[in-house]
C-alpha positions in Angstrom: 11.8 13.9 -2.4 14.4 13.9 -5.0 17.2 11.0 -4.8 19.3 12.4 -7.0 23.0 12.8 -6.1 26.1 14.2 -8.6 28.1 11.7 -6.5 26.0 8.7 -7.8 28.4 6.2 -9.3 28.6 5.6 -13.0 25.9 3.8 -15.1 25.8 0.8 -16.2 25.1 -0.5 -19.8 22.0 -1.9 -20.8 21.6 -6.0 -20.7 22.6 -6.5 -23.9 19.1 -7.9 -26.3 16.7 -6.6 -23.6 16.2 -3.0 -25.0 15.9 -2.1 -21.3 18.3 0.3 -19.0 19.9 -1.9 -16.1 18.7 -1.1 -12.7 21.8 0.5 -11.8 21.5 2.7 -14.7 18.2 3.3 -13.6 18.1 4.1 -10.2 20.9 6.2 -10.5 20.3 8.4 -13.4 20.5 12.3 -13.0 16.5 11.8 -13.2 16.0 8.7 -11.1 14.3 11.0 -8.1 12.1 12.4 -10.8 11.2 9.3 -12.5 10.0 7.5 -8.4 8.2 10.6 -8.1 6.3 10.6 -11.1 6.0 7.2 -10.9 4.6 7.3 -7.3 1.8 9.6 -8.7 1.4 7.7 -11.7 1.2 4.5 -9.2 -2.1 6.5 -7.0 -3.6 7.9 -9.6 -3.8 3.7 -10.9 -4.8 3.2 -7.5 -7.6 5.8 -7.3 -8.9 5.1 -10.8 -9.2 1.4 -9.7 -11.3 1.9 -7.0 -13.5 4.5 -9.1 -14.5 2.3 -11.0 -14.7 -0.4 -9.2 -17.2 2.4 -6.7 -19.1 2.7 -10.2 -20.1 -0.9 -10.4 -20.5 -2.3 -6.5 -23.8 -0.6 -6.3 -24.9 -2.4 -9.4 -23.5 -5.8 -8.4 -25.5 -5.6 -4.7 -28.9 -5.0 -6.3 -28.4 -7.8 -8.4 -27.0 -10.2 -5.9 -29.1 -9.1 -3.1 -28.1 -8.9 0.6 -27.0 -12.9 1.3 -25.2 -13.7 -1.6 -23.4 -10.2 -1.6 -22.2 -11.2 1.6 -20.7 -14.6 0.7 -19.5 -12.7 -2.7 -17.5 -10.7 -0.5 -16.7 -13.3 2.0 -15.0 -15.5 -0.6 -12.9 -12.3 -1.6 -11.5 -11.4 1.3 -10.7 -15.4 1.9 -8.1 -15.3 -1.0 -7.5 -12.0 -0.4 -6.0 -12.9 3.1 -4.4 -15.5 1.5 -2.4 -13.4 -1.0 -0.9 -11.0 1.9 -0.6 -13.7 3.8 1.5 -15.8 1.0 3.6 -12.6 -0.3 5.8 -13.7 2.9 7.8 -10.6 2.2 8.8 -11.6 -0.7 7.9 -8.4 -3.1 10.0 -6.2 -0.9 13.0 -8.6 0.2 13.2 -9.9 -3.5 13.3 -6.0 -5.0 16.3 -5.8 -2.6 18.0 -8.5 -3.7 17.4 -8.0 -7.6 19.0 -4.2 -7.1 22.2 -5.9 -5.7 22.3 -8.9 -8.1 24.4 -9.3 -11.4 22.6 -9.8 -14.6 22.6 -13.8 -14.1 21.6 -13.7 -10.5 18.6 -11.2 -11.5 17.2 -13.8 -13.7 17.7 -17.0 -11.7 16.2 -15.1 -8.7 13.3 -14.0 -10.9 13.0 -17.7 -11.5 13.2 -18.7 -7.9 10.5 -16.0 -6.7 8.1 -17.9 -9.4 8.8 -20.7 -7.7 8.0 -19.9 -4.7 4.8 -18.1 -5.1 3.6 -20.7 -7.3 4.1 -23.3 -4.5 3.5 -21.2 -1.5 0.0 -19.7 -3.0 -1.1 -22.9 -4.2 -0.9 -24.1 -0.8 -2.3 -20.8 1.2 -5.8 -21.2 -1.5 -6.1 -25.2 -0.2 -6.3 -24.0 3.2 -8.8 -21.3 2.4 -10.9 -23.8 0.5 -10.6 -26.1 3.8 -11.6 -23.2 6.0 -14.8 -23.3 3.4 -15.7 -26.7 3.7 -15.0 -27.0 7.4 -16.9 -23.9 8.0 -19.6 -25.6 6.6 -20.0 -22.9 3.7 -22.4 -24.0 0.5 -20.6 -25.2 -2.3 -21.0 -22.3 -4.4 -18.9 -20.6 -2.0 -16.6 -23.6 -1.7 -16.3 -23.6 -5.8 -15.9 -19.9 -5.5 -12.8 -20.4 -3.3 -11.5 -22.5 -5.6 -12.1 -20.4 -8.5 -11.3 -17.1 -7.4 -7.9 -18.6 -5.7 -7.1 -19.8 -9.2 -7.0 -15.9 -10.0 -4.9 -14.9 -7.1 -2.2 -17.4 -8.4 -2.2 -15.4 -11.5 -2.1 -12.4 -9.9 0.6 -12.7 -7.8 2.6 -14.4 -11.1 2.3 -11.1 -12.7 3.2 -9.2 -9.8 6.5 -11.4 -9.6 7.0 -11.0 -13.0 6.8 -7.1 -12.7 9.5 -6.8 -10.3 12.2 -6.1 -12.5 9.9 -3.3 -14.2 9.8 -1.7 -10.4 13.1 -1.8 -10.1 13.9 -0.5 -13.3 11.5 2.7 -12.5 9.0 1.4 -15.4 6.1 2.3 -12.9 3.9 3.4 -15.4 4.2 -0.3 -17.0 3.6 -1.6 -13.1 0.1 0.5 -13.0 -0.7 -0.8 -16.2 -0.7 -4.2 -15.7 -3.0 -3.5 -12.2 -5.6 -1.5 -14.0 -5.5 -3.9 -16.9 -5.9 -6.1 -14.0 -9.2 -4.0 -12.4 -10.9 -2.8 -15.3 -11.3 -6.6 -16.7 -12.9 -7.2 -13.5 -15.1 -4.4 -13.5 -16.0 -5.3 -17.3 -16.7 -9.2 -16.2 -18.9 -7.6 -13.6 -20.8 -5.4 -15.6 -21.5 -8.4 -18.4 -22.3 -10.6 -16.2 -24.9 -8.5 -14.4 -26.8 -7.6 -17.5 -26.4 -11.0 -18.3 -28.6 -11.8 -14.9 -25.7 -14.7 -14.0 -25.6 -16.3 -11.1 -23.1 -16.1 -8.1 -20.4 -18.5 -9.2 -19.4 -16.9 -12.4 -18.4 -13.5 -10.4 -15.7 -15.7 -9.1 -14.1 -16.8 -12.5 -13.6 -13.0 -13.7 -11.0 -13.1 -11.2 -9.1 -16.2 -12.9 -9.5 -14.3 -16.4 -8.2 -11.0 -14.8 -5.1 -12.3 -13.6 -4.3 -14.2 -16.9 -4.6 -10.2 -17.8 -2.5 -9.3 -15.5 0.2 -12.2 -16.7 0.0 -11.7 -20.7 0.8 -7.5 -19.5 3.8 -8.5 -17.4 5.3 -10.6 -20.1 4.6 -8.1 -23.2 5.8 -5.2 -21.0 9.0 -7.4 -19.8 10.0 -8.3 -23.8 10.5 -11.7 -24.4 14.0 -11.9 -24.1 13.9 -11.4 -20.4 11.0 -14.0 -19.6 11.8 -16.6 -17.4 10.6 -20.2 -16.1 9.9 -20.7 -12.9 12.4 -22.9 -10.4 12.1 -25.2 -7.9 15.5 -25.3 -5.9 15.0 -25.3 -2.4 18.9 -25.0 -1.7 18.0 -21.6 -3.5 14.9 -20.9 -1.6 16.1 -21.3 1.9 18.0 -17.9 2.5 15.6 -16.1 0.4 12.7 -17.2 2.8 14.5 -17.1 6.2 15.4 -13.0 5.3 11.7 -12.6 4.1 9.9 -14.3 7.4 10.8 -11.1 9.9 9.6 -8.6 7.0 6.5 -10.5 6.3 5.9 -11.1 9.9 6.2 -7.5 10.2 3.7 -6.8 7.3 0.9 -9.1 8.5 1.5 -7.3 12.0 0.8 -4.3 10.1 -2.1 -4.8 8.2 -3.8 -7.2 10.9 -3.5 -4.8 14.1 -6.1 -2.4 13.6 -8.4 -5.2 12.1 -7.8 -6.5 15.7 -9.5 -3.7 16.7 -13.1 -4.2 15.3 -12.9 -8.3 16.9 -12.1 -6.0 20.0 -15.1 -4.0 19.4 -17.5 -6.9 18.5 -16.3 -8.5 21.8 -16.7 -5.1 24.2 -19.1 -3.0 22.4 -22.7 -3.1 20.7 -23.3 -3.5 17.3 -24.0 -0.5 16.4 -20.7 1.1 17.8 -18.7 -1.9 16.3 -20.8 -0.6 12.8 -19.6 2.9 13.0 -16.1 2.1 13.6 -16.0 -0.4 10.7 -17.1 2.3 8.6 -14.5 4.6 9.3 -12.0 2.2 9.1 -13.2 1.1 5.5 -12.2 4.5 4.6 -9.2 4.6 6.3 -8.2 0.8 4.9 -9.1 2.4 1.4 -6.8 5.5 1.7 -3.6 3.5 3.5 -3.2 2.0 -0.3 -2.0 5.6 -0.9 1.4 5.8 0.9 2.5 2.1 -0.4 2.0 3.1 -4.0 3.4 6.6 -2.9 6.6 5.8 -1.2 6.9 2.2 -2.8 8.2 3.7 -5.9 11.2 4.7 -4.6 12.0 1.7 -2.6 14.6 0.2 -5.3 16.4 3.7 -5.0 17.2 3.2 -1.7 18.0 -0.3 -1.5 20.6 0.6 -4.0 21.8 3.9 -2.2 22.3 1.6 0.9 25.0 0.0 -0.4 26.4 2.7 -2.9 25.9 6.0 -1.7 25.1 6.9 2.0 24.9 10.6 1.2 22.1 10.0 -1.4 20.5 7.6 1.2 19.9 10.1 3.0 18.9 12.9 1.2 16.6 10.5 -0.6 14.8 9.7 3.2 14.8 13.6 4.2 12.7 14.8 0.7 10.3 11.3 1.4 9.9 12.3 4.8 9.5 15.7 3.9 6.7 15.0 0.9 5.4 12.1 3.6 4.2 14.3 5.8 3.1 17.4 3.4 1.0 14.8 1.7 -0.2 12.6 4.8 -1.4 16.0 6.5 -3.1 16.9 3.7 -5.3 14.2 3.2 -6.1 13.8 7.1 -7.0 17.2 7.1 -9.7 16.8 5.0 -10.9 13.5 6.5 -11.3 15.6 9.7 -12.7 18.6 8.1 -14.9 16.5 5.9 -15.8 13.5 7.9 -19.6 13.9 7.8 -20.2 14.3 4.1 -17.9 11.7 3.4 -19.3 9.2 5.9 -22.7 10.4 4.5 -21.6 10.0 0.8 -20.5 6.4 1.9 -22.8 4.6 4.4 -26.1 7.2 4.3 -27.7 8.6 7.6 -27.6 4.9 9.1 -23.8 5.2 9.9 -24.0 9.4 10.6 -22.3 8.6 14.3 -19.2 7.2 12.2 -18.2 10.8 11.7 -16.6 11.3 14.9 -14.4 8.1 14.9 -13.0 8.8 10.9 -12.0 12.6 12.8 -10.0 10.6 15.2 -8.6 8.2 12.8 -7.8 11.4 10.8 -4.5 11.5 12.6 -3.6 7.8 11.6 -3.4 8.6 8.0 -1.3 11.1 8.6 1.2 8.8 10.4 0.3 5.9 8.1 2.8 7.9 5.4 5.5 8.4 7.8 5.5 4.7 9.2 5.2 3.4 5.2 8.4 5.5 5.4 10.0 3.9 8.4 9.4 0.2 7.0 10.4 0.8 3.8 14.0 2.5 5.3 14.3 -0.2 7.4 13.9 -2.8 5.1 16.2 -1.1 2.5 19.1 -0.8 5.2 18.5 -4.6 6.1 17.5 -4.2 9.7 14.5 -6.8 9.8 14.7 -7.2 13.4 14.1 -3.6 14.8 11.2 -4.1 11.9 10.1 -6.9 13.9 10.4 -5.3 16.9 8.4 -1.9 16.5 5.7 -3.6 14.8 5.6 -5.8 18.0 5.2 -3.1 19.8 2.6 -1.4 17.6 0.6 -4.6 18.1 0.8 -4.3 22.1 -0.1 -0.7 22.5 -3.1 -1.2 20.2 -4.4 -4.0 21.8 -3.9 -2.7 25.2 -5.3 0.7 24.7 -8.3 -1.1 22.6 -9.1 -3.1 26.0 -8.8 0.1 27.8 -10.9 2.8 25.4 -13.6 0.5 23.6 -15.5 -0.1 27.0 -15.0 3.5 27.3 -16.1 5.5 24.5 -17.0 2.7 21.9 -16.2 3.4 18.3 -14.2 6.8 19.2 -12.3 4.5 21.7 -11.3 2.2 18.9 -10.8 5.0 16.4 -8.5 6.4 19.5 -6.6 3.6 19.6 -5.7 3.1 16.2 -4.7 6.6 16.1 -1.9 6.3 18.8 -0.9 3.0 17.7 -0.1 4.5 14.6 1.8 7.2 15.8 3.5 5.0 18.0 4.9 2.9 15.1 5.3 5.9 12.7 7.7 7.4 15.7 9.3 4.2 17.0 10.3 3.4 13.2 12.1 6.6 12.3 13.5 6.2 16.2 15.3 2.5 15.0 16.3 3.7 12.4 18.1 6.7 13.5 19.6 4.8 16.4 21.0 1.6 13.8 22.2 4.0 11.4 22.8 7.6 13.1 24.1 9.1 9.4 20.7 9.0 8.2 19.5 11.3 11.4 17.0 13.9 9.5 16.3 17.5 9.5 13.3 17.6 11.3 12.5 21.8 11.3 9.4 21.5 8.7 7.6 19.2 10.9 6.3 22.2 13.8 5.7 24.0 10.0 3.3 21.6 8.8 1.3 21.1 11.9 0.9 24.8 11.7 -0.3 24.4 8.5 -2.6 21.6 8.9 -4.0 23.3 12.6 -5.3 26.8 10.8 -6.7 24.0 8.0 -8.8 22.3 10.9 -9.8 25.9 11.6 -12.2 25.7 8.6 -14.6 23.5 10.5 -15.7 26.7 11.9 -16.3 28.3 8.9 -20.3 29.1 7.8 -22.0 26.4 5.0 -21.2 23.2 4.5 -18.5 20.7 5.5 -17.3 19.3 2.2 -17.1 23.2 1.3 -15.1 24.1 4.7 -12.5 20.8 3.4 -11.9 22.2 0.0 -11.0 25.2 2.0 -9.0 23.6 4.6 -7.1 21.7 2.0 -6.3 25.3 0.4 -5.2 27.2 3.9 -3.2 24.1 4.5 -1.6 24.3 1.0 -0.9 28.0 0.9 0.4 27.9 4.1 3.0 24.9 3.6 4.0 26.7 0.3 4.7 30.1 1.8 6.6 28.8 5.0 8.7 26.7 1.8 8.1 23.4 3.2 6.9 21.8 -0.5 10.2 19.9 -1.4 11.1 21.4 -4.8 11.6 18.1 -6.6 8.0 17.5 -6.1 6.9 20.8 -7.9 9.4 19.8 -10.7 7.1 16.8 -11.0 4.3 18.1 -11.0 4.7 20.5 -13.6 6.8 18.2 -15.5 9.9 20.6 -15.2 13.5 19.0 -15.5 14.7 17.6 -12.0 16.9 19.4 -9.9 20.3 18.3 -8.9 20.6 17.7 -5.2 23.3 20.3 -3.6 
């Protein structure tokens, strides 16, 4: 997974005050592939340790809200939630792109005009969600909530604009920061409030206080000599929107289709089938964070490879692809090894017929790191449409096939579905992207490896004992066997034992 090329062209010196390397020093520094890789760990391990905690307190929080006011808890969440995908526009990805290309003036006036646009696009996507509230006829705690709570997305997705430079400059540890700082001050708010026997309301204002977090992080990281205002110049705006649309388009397609699935479910199936597929998509939906923070972290590398050095384009995409798969193998092997002590562990013996579906949807995570891959290439070599397109089609064959199998075989049908829809999008990406740029064609001989690997893994389900045992052992065949047949890119041993990076021959 290493991006690192002897061909990369020369640095380039510091902004002058900012105590900070430039990106293009940066990204193409002998240790740049070293630094996204570590960084991409650093970035899960955030992840993971965020929803630890947060794990920790939920159980806490639903005894003391009870049953109905958990629910509209969570149903003001997801509200602005939505919201915040929704209002992103593909802006995080399209504006990273830019900023790699940008000169040191463009970078902060861009910076400037992605503040401005969140802070008027946001504003705007919480007033609908508290209209949605009051026309829905929700109580007005839950219409205050909507309010309040939205108040804290608005900070949040300030700080994440304000962190952009930090990606791009391969600061990733200072990017997990500032989301854990971010997490645990909600998980604190939660815990003080509960022993403080508070009502439902003030659950919502942690959020506002969080995100404030989250902005005071960005700016100390940052240094004060790169802050910025935000501005309002819709001359600037315009292009950055109308290249962002297809992208966010794309990314709403994305993480929307296989939510499409469950309305399909609730429409063709029982209740109870429509239950056990919602529980192992909740797992799935957890672990898909795992291949944006994985593979994200390199994303400024090859934006900037795009336009500077094919060659290292495209050794960068073979080692992702490579680690992509190794890792995305890995950890749907033990989903499908270990899908009834998980499902157990989660939802109890009430949701034990889930176990079958999370097998199926097993092979979804797997291709859930290959098509993070895809969009993320695809974006970074500027071809939004065929983005457009194979999400499109994603979107079809989902929807078609969850017509087709729900009736069928209920839950498994749906977990079917989103299986092959995944793969479908996973191999229709890397396809587009071969066929617009045919340079960046990869070496595809460790794939038959791996799924030789991760098949004698499945083979543990037959072992004696338990299943979470027969998964620890899985996960060890299916590592022994990828090492041995040398399908473990080097570079991410190197990171992993903190050894110097290699140089790529």
């Amino acid at each position: 997974m290493n991006t690192d090329d002897p061909s990369a062209p020369e640095q380039a010196p510091s902004p002058a005050g900012t105590g900070r390397a430039a990106p293009e020093e940066a990204l193409t520094a002998p240790d740049a592939g070293h630094r996204a890789i570590r960084g991409g760990m650093i970035r899960v391990l955030g992840y993971g340790a965020g929803l630890f905690l947060t794990a920790l307190v939920t159980p806490f929080l639903l005894r003391h809200l009870g049953v109905a006011e958990f629910g509209q808890y969570t149903t003001v969440i997801a509200i602005v939630t939505m919201v915040q995908g929704l209002t992103d526009a593909g802006l995080t990805v399209v504006g990273q792109r830019v900023y790699v290309h940008a000169d040191a003036e463009r970078r902060r006036t861009l910076l400037a005009d992605l503040l401005g646009i969140r802070l008027v696009l946001t504003p705007i996507g919480i007033a609908f969600g508290v209209l949605f509230a009051v026309l829905a006829g929700y109580p007005n705690a839950l219409v205050a909530g909507t309010v309040v709570a939205g108040v804290g997305v608005i900070l949040g997705v300030t700080a994440a604009a304000l962190a952009m430079p930090l990606s791009v400059e391969l600061r990733l540890g200072a990017v997990t920061a500032i989301d854990f700082a971010r997490q645990l001050v909600i998980v604190i708010g939660i815990a003080v409030l509960i022993a403080a026997g508070a009502g439902l309301l003030p659950f919502f204002g942690i959020y506002a206080v969080a995100g404030a977090v989250a902005v005071a992080a960005a700016l100390v990281f940052l240094g004060t000599s790169s802050w910025v205002m935000p501005r309002f110049a819709w001359s600037e705006w315009r292009p950055l929107l109308r290249e962002a649309l297809p992208v966010a388009f794309s990314l709403v397609v994305t993480s929307t289709y296989v939510r499409a699935l469950i309305v399909i479910c609730s429409l063709l199936a029982s209740e109870h089938e429509t239950g056990l597929f919602a529980a192992s998509y909740r797992v799935s939906e957890i672990l898909l964070g795992v291949p944006q923070m994985m593979l994200g972290a390199a994303f400024p590398i090859l934006a900037h490879a795009h336009a500077a050095n094919r060659d290292r384009l495209a050794y960068a995409l073979q080692r992702m692809g490579e680690a992509a798969l190794l890792v995305g193998l890995g950890i749907g092997l033990v989903l499908a090894v270990g899908a009834v002590p998980i499902i157990a562990v989660l939802g109890g013996s009430e949701f034990a017929g889930a176990d079958d579906a999370l097998r199926i949807q097993s092979v979804a995570i797997a291709g859930a790191f290959v098509t993070q891959l895809a969009t993320a290439s695809l974006i970074a070599v500027q071809r939004n449409r065929e983005l457009l397109l194979v999400n499109l089609l994603a979107l079809i064959v989902v929807v078609v096939l969850g017509f087709t199998l729900i009736p069928l075989w209920g839950a498994n049908g749906a977990a079917l579905a989103a299986s092959i829809g995944e793969v479908v999008l996973a191999f229709a990406g890397m396809t587009l992207l071969v066929r617009a740029q045919p340079d960046l064609r990869p070496d595809l001989r460790y794939v038959p490896k791996l799924l030789l690997a991760a098949g004698a893994g499945c083979l543990c389900l037959l072992l004696p004992g338990s299943d979470a045992i027969a998964a620890v052992a899985a996960v060890v065949v299916y590592g022994v066997l990828a090492w041995l047949m040398r399908t473990i890119p080097d570079e991410l041993v190197d990171a992993l034992l903190r050894r110097q990076p290699l140089a790529a021959e």
